[in-house]
N, C-alpha and C positions, 0 to 999 in steps of 0.2 A: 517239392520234387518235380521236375521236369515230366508231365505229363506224356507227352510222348514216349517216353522211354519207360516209362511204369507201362502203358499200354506194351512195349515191344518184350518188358523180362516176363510180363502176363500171358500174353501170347506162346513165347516161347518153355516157358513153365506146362503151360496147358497142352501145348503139341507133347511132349515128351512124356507125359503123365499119363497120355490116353493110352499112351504101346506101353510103357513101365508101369504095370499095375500096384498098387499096396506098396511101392516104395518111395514116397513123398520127402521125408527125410534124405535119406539118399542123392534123389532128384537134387533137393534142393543144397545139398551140401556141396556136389557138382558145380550147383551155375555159382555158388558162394567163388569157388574155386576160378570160373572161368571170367568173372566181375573182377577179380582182385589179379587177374591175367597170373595166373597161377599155377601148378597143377595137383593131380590128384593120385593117389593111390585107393582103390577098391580091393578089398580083401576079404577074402569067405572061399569056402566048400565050394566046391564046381558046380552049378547049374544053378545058380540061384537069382543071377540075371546083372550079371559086372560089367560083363561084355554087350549083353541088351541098352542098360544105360548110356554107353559109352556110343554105339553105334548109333540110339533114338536121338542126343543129342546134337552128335556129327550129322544126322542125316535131317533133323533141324534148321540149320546153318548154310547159309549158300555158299558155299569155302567148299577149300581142298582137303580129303579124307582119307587116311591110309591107314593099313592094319598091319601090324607088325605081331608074327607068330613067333615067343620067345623058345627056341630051343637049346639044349645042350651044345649043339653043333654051328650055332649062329655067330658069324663073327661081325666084328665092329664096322666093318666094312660095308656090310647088307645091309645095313642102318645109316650110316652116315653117305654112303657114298665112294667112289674112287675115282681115279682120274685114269682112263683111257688112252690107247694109242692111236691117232686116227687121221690119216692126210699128212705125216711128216711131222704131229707136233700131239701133246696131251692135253686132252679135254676132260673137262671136270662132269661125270656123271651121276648128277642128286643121287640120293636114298631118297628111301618114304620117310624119313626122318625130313623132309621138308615139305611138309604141308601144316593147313591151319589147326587140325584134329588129328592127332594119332590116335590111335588105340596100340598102346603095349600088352598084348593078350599074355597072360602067364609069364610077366616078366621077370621071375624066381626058378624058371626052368633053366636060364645061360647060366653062366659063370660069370662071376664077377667080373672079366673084362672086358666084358659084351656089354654087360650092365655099362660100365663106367662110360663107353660110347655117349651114353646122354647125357651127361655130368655137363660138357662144357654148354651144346644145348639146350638142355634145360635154365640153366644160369645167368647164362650170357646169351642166348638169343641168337648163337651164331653156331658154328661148326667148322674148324681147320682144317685144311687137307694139302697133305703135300707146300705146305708155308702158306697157301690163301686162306683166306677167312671167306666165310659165304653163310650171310644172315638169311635169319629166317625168316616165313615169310610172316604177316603180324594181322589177324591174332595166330597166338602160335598156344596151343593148350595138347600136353601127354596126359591122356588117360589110360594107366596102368591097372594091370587085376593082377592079382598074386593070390594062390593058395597056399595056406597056414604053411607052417614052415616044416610042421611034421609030417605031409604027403609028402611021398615018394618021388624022388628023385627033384628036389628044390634046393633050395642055395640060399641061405639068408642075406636080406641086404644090407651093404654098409652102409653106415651110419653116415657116410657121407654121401649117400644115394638117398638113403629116405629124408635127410636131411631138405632133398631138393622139391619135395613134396609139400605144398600147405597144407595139406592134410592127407590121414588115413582112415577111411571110413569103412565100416563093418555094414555091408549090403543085409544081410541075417536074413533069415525064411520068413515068405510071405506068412498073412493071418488067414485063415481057412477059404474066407471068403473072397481077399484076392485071389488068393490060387483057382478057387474054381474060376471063377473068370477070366484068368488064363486058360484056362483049360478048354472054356467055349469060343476066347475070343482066337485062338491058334487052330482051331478046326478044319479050317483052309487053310491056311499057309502061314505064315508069319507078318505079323501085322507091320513090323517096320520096316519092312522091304518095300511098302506102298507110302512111305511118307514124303512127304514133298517139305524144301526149306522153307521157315517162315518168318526171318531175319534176316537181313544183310552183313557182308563184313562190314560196313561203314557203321551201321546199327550198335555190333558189337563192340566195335572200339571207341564209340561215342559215349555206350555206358561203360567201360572202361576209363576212362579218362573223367567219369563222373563221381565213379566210385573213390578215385584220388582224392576229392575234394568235399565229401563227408566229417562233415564236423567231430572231431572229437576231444570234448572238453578235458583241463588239466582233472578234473578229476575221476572221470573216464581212466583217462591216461596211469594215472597213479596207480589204480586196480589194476590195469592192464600188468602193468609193471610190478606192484608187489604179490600177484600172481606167478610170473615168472621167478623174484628172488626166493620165493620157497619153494619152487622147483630147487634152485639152488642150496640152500641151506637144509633139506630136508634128508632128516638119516638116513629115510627108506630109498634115497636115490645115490648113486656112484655119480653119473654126470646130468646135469640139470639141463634148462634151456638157454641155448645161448642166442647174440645180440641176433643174429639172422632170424630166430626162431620167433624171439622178442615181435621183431617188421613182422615176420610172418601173420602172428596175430594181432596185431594193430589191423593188419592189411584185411583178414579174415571179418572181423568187426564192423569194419565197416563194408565190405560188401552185405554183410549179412543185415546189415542195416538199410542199406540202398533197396536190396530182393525184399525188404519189410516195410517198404512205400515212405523211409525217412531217410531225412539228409543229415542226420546228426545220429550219432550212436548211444545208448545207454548199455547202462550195466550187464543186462540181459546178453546183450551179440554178444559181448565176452565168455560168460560163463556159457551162450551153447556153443561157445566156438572152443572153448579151452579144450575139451578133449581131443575132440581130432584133429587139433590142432596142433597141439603141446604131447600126446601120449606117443606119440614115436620118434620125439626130439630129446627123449629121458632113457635113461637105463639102470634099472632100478638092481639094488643089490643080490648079486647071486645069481642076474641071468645073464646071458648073452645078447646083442644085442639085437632087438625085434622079434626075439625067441618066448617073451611072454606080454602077449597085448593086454591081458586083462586086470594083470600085475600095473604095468602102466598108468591102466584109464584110472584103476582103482585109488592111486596114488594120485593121480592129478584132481580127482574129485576129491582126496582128503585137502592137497595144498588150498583148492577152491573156499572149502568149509571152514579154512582159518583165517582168511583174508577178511577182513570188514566191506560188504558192500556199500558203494557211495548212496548218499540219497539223494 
């Protein structure tokens, strides 16, 4: 593996790790996300640190960083942008939806058609307005937080929103001894308000572009794959993972591989990447959709337990 760059996701692992206490998993599920140029969904209880993440990262990173507060009230406009009237002719003026980090804080507070706002960006890398296209800028990485779907006043998402997610990751409550450590390390103020970036954008698109070219052997490949068909055939699910979700985790595997100091992937990046990878691209019989996580994960670790591991 390219030296260089193992030194630049070490570094930037380490910056992020010192303000996010006790959530290393998480951390690391994150930059899985942002190597495979991807993005992410965080989900949990309010104060558990979604939005810490998402900002220690961004504040990481020498790029552009915006915060998107999801309301009831918020239209697709405040996000993408509109076109203005100005000197005798209309000019196109960004959203924060054009920069290299967003944060979607509480993105289950809008309505769905605020929601769909990021659908083509997310996707496609770009955003239409008024007949123009206007791409974004690159790297381009949404990191959203949503609380469970049974707080008040929240909106589930559709399946073809969370769809646009490589993964959804469960932040969950520190272990005693992080927390205290939070406790003494926020005494003064808030630690990641003082972070400085410790990577460039050229940095990031360089392992970007390396993560593409992570070996993964035909038999790799075939788990990756009869992983996914028992999503498909499996009674416990209504609808399985489809071909997008498929790339999804190819793509996940092997970032998870590169963040693991190798150029080729094993068995292993699959199975820790199939949950959050795969549990919000399933809808498992008798719920709605996104309405029961645990139902999901549950089910994707049985599909896991019948596949034969390669050797």
């Amino acid at each position: 593996m390219n030296a260089s760059i193992q030194t630049v996701l070490k570094r930037l692992e380490t910056n992020i790790e010192a303000v996010v206490l006790g959530k290393i998993e998480a951390v690391r599920k994150t930059l899985v996300a942002l190597l495979a140029g991807e993005h992410v969904l965080l989900e949990d209880v309010p104060g558990v640190g979604k939005t810490l993440i998402a900002k220690a990262l961004a504040k990481s990173i020498d790029g552009k960083f915006t915060r998107i507060q999801f309301t009831p009230d918020l239209l697709p406009s405040d996000i993408i942008g509109s076109s203005i009237y100005h000197n005798g002719d209309f000019k196109f003026s960004p959203g924060p939806i054009f920069a290299n980090v967003i944060l979607g804080d509480e993105i289950n507070r809008a309505p769905p058609r605020t929601q769909s706002a990021l659908l083509e960006a997310m996707s496609e890398r770009q955003a239409s307005v008024d007949g123009k296209t206007h791409v974004m800028p690159d790297p381009f990485l949404v990191i959203a937080t949503q609380n469970p779907f049974e707080f008040e006043g929240t909106y589930v998402l559709p399946e073809s929103q969370l769809d646009r997610f490589l993964m959804r990751i469960d932040v969950g409550y520190p272990t005693r001894d992080a927390e205290r450590n939070v406790l003494k390390s926020h005494r003064s103020g808030e630690p990641v308000d003082q972070m400085k970036p410790v990577v460039t954008l050229d940095e990031i698109r360089e392992a970007q572009a390396l993560t593409r070219t992570v070996e993964v052997e035909d038999s790799i490949l075939d788990y990756i794959q009869d992983i996914v068909e028992q999503t498909r055939i499996s009674h416990e699910l209504q609808v399985g993972v489809s071909t997008r979700g498929a790339l999804a985790f190819y793509r996940a595997a092997q970032a998870f591989a590169i963040l693991s100091g190798r150029m080729y992937a094993v068995p292993d990046d699959a199975k820790k990447m199939a949950v959050p990878v795969l549990s919000h691209r399933v809808l498992p019989r008798g719920f709605a959709a996104g309405s029961d996580r645990s139902a999901a994960e549950s089910i994707i670790l049985r599909c896991l337990g019948s596949v034969q591991v390669p050797v």
